[in-house]
N, C-alpha and C positions, 0 to 999 in steps of 0.2 A: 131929748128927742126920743121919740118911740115909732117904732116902724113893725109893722103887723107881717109875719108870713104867712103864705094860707097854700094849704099843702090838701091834695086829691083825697078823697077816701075808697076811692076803684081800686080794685086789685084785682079784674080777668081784663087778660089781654082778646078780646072779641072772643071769640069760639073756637080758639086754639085750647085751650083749657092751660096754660099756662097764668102764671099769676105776673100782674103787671103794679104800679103807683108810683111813689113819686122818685127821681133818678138822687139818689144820695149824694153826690157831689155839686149836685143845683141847691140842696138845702145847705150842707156843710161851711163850703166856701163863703157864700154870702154869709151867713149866719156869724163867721167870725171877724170876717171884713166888718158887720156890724158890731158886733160885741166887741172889737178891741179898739172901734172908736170910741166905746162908752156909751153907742146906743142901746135902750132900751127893747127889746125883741121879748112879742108876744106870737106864742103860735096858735091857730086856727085850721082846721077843717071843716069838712060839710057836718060828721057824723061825729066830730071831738074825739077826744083818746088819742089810741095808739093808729095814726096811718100806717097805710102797707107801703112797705119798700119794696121796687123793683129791687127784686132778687141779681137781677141780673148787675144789677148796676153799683153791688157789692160782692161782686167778682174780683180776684184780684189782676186783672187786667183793667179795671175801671176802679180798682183803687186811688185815692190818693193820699198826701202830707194831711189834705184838711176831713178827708173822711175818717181817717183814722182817728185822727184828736179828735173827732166828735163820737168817734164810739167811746173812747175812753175818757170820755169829757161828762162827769157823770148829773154836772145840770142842765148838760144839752141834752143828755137823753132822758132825765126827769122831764123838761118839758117837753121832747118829744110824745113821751109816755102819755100826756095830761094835755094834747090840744083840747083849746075851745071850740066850740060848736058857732059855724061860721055864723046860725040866724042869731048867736046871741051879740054878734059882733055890734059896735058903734061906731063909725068913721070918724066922729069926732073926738074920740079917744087918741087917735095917731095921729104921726104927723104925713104917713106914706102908709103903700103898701107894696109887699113883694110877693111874686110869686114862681114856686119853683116849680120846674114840669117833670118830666117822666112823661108815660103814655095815659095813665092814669084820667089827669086833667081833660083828655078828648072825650070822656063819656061823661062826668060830673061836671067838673066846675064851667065846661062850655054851656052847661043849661042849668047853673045854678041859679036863682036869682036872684041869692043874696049875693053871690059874686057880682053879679050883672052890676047889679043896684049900689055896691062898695065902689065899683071903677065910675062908675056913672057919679057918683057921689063926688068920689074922691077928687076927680078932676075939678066936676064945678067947685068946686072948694079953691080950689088953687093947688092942691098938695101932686106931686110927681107918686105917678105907677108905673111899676118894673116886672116884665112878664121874661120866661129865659125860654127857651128850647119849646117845646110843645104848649106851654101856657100862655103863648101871644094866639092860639086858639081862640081861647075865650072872649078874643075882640071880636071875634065874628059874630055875637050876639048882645055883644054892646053898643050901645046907640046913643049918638051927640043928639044936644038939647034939642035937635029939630028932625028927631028922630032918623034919622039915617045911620048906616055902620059909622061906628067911628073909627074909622083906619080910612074910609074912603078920602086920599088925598095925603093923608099923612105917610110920611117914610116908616118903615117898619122892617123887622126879621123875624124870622122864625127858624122854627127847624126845616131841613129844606123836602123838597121831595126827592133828591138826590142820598142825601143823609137816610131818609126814610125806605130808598132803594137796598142802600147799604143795610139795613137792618131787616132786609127781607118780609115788610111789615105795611107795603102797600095796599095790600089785598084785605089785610086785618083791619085796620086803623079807620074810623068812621067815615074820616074827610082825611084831607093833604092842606094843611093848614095857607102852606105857600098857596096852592093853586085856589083858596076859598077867598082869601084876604085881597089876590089879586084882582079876582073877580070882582070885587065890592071896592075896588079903584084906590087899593093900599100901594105907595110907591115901596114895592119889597124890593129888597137888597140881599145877597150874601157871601158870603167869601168860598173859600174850598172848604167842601166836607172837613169838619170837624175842626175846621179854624176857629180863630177867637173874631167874633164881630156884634159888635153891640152898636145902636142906632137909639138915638134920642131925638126925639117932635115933641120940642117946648115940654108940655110936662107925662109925653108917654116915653118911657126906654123900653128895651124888647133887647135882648140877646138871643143868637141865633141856636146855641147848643150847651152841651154841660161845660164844654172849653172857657166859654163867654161867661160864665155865671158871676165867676170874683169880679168882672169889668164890670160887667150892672151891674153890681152891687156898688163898685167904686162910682159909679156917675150917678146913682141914686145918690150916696152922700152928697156930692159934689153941687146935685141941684139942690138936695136941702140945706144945703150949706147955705148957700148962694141966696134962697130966701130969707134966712135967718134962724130956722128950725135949732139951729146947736144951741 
Protein backbone atom coordinates (compact mmCIF):
# COMPACT_ATOMS: atom_id res chain seq x y z
CA UNK A 1 0.00 0.00 0.00
CA UNK A 2 1.26 3.54 -0.69
CA UNK A 3 -0.41 6.58 0.22
CA UNK A 4 1.02 10.12 -0.86
CA UNK A 5 1.00 13.15 1.66
CA UNK A 6 1.10 16.56 0.02
CA UNK A 7 1.99 19.26 2.42
CA UNK A 8 1.58 23.55 1.49
CA UNK A 9 4.66 25.37 0.25
CA UNK A 10 3.17 29.02 1.75
CA UNK A 11 4.86 30.26 4.54
CA UNK A 12 3.20 34.25 5.03
CA UNK A 13 0.32 34.26 7.07
CA UNK A 14 -1.62 37.32 4.72
CA UNK A 15 -0.04 40.61 5.68
CA UNK A 16 0.60 40.09 9.04
CA UNK A 17 4.22 39.44 8.27
CA UNK A 18 4.29 36.45 10.37
CA UNK A 19 5.33 33.16 8.75
CA UNK A 20 2.76 30.51 8.52
CA UNK A 21 2.63 26.31 6.53
CA UNK A 22 1.79 23.24 7.30
CA UNK A 23 0.69 22.55 11.32
CA UNK A 24 3.20 19.68 12.46
CA UNK A 25 1.16 17.36 14.39
CA UNK A 26 -1.29 17.08 11.10
CA UNK A 27 1.85 15.58 9.31
CA UNK A 28 3.43 13.69 12.38
CA UNK A 29 0.59 11.75 13.59
CA UNK A 30 -0.84 10.39 10.53
CA UNK A 31 2.54 9.81 8.97
CA UNK A 32 3.10 7.27 11.75
CA UNK A 33 -0.28 5.86 12.01
CA UNK A 34 0.74 5.04 8.40
CA UNK A 35 4.24 3.84 8.82
CA UNK A 36 3.71 1.52 11.63
CA UNK A 37 0.92 -0.19 9.53
CA UNK A 38 3.61 -0.84 6.90
CA UNK A 39 2.34 1.76 4.62
CA UNK A 40 4.43 2.96 2.15
CA UNK A 41 4.43 7.14 2.49
CA UNK A 42 5.67 9.45 -0.11
CA UNK A 43 5.79 13.20 0.44
CA UNK A 44 4.96 15.91 -2.02
CA UNK A 45 4.52 19.77 -2.28
CA UNK A 46 3.86 22.37 -4.79
CA UNK A 47 7.52 23.72 -4.71
CA UNK A 48 9.34 19.93 -3.42
CA UNK A 49 12.11 20.25 -0.70
CA UNK A 50 11.92 21.45 2.50
CA UNK A 51 8.16 22.83 3.34
CA UNK A 52 7.73 25.65 5.89
CA UNK A 53 6.50 24.73 9.29
CA UNK A 54 4.13 26.74 11.02
CA UNK A 55 6.35 28.00 13.68
CA UNK A 56 3.70 28.11 15.79
CA UNK A 57 2.50 24.81 15.75
CA UNK A 58 6.13 23.65 17.17
CA UNK A 59 5.47 25.64 20.20
CA UNK A 60 5.62 23.72 23.05
CA UNK A 61 2.14 23.92 23.96
CA UNK A 62 1.19 22.30 20.60
CA UNK A 63 3.73 19.82 21.18
CA UNK A 64 3.15 16.39 21.11
CA UNK A 65 4.32 12.11 21.72
CA UNK A 66 4.09 11.92 17.83
CA UNK A 67 5.82 15.50 16.91
CA UNK A 68 8.51 14.74 18.83
CA UNK A 69 9.40 11.25 17.50
CA UNK A 70 9.22 12.75 14.10
CA UNK A 71 11.87 15.30 14.85
CA UNK A 72 13.91 12.79 16.11
CA UNK A 73 12.86 10.37 13.60
CA UNK A 74 15.75 10.86 11.27
CA UNK A 75 13.91 9.26 7.97
CA UNK A 76 10.90 11.34 8.64
CA UNK A 77 12.71 14.27 8.42
CA UNK A 78 15.09 13.17 5.45
CA UNK A 79 12.03 12.86 3.70
CA UNK A 80 10.65 15.80 5.06
CA UNK A 81 13.81 17.46 3.78
CA UNK A 82 13.36 15.98 -0.09
CA UNK A 83 9.52 16.42 -1.03
CA UNK A 84 8.58 15.88 -4.41
CA UNK A 85 7.29 18.45 -6.51
CA UNK A 86 3.38 18.02 -6.62
CA UNK A 87 3.26 18.53 -10.88
CA UNK A 88 5.66 15.58 -10.88
CA UNK A 89 3.17 13.54 -9.04
CA UNK A 90 1.13 10.23 -10.80
CA UNK A 91 -2.11 9.16 -9.05
CA UNK A 92 -1.66 6.06 -10.40
CA UNK A 93 1.34 5.34 -8.33
CA UNK A 94 -0.88 5.39 -4.96
CA UNK A 95 -3.35 3.87 -3.63
CA UNK A 96 -4.76 7.22 -1.58
CA UNK A 97 -3.95 10.58 -0.79
CA UNK A 98 -3.62 12.54 2.51
CA UNK A 99 -3.47 15.93 3.28
CA UNK A 100 -2.29 17.85 6.27
CA UNK A 101 -3.30 21.56 6.88
CA UNK A 102 -1.96 24.38 8.64
CA UNK A 103 -2.85 27.88 7.16
CA UNK A 104 -0.48 27.50 4.60
CA UNK A 105 -2.90 25.13 2.34
CA UNK A 106 -5.69 28.44 2.02
CA UNK A 107 -3.32 30.33 -0.44
CA UNK A 108 -1.58 27.33 -2.56
CA UNK A 109 -2.97 24.15 -2.59
CA UNK A 110 -6.67 25.66 -2.76
CA UNK A 111 -5.61 27.00 -6.33
CA UNK A 112 -3.16 24.32 -7.07
CA UNK A 113 -4.28 22.36 -10.01
CA UNK A 114 -2.31 19.61 -9.77
CA UNK A 115 -4.02 19.44 -6.35
CA UNK A 116 -7.26 20.04 -7.99
CA UNK A 117 -6.64 17.52 -10.70
CA UNK A 118 -5.01 14.59 -7.97
CA UNK A 119 -8.64 14.67 -5.83
CA UNK A 120 -10.50 14.81 -9.11
CA UNK A 121 -8.43 11.89 -10.27
CA UNK A 122 -8.18 10.21 -7.17
CA UNK A 123 -11.79 9.77 -6.45
CA UNK A 124 -12.88 8.69 -10.21
CA UNK A 125 -10.50 5.98 -9.62
CA UNK A 126 -12.12 4.66 -6.67
CA UNK A 127 -9.23 5.41 -4.21
CA UNK A 128 -10.50 7.33 -0.73
CA UNK A 129 -8.95 11.16 0.00
CA UNK A 130 -8.39 12.52 3.48
CA UNK A 131 -8.20 16.38 3.96
CA UNK A 132 -7.52 17.36 8.21
CA UNK A 133 -8.04 21.06 9.66
CA UNK A 134 -7.71 23.83 7.01
CA UNK A 135 -7.10 21.32 3.79
CA UNK A 136 -10.75 20.19 3.33
CA UNK A 137 -10.36 24.02 1.86
CA UNK A 138 -9.16 22.85 -1.10
CA UNK A 139 -12.66 21.08 -1.95
CA UNK A 140 -13.80 24.43 -2.76
CA UNK A 141 -12.23 24.31 -5.98
CA UNK A 142 -12.60 20.72 -6.72
CA UNK A 143 -15.32 19.58 -8.96
CA UNK A 144 -17.42 16.27 -9.47
CA UNK A 145 -17.51 14.71 -12.97
CA UNK A 146 -20.37 17.16 -13.95
CA UNK A 147 -18.67 19.82 -12.86
CA UNK A 148 -20.08 21.23 -9.73
CA UNK A 149 -18.13 21.56 -6.19
CA UNK A 150 -17.78 18.40 -4.90
CA UNK A 151 -18.77 18.74 -1.23
CA UNK A 152 -22.17 20.06 -2.61
CA UNK A 153 -24.26 17.33 -0.87
CA UNK A 154 -21.64 15.52 0.65
CA UNK A 155 -21.11 15.48 4.60
CA UNK A 156 -17.79 17.13 5.53
CA UNK A 157 -15.60 19.13 8.27
CA UNK A 158 -13.25 21.33 8.46
CA UNK A 159 -11.71 23.61 10.71
CA UNK A 160 -14.38 25.80 12.05
CA UNK A 161 -14.98 29.46 11.93
CA UNK A 162 -15.21 29.27 15.68
CA UNK A 163 -11.65 27.59 15.92
CA UNK A 164 -10.55 30.16 13.49
CA UNK A 165 -12.14 32.89 15.99
CA UNK A 166 -10.01 31.37 18.70
CA UNK A 167 -6.95 31.96 16.69
CA UNK A 168 -7.70 35.54 16.03
CA UNK A 169 -7.13 34.87 12.23
CA UNK A 170 -10.42 35.74 10.72
CA UNK A 171 -9.51 38.90 9.22
CA UNK A 172 -6.18 37.21 7.86
CA UNK A 173 -7.20 34.01 6.43
CA UNK A 174 -8.48 34.32 2.65
CA UNK A 175 -11.88 32.54 3.10
CA UNK A 176 -13.56 30.74 6.35
CA UNK A 177 -13.43 27.35 4.75
CA UNK A 178 -16.80 26.38 7.13
CA UNK A 179 -18.81 29.38 5.70
CA UNK A 180 -17.37 28.63 1.77
CA UNK A 181 -18.11 24.69 1.71
CA UNK A 182 -21.46 25.54 3.06
CA UNK A 183 -22.43 27.80 0.63
CA UNK A 184 -21.71 25.30 -2.29
CA UNK A 185 -24.33 22.90 -0.33
CA UNK A 186 -21.42 20.71 1.88
CA UNK A 187 -23.56 19.01 4.89
CA UNK A 188 -20.69 20.55 7.47
CA UNK A 189 -20.56 19.10 10.73
CA UNK A 190 -18.35 19.78 13.91
CA UNK A 191 -17.88 19.09 17.40
CA UNK A 192 -16.32 21.70 20.07
CA UNK A 193 -13.34 23.81 19.32
CA UNK A 194 -10.48 21.61 19.23
CA UNK A 195 -12.34 18.14 19.64
CA UNK A 196 -11.56 15.15 17.76
CA UNK A 197 -14.19 14.67 14.72
CA UNK A 198 -13.65 13.17 11.60
CA UNK A 199 -16.49 12.57 8.84
CA UNK A 200 -16.32 10.10 5.90
CA UNK A 201 -18.64 10.36 2.29
CA UNK A 202 -18.07 7.03 0.74
CA UNK A 203 -14.48 7.70 -0.40
CA UNK A 204 -13.87 11.68 0.95
CA UNK A 205 -12.74 11.70 4.91
CA UNK A 206 -12.10 15.52 6.15
CA UNK A 207 -11.01 15.87 9.87
CA UNK A 208 -12.00 18.92 11.62
CA UNK A 209 -8.59 19.98 13.43
CA UNK A 210 -4.89 18.89 14.37
CA UNK A 211 -6.84 16.84 17.34
CA UNK A 212 -8.59 14.75 14.52
CA UNK A 213 -5.46 14.05 12.37
CA UNK A 214 -4.39 10.26 13.82
CA UNK A 215 -8.57 9.53 13.45
CA UNK A 216 -8.29 10.25 9.61
CA UNK A 217 -5.66 8.81 9.19
CA UNK A 218 -7.07 5.68 11.07
CA UNK A 219 -10.35 5.71 8.65
CA UNK A 220 -8.08 6.22 5.72
CA UNK A 221 -6.53 2.71 6.56
CA UNK A 222 -9.70 1.39 7.39
CA UNK A 223 -11.29 2.25 3.80
CA UNK A 224 -8.29 1.03 2.09
CA UNK A 225 -8.44 -1.86 3.93
CA UNK A 226 -11.76 -2.40 3.14
CA UNK A 227 -11.14 -2.17 -0.69
CA UNK A 228 -8.36 -4.53 -0.56
CA UNK A 229 -5.36 -1.98 -0.94
CA UNK A 230 -3.23 -4.01 2.04
Amino acid sequence: MKILMILTSHDQLGNTGRKTGFWLEELAAPYFVFRDAGVGITLASPKGGQPPLDPKSNEPAFQTEQTRRFEQDAAATAALANTLKLSDINQADYDSVFFPGGHGPLWDLTNDRYALALIEDMLSAGKPVALVCHAPGILTNVKAPDRKPIAAGRAVTGFTDSEEEAMHLVEVVPYLLEDVLKEQGAKFSKTADWGVHVVQDGLLITGQNPASSSQAAKTLLIALQRQGAA
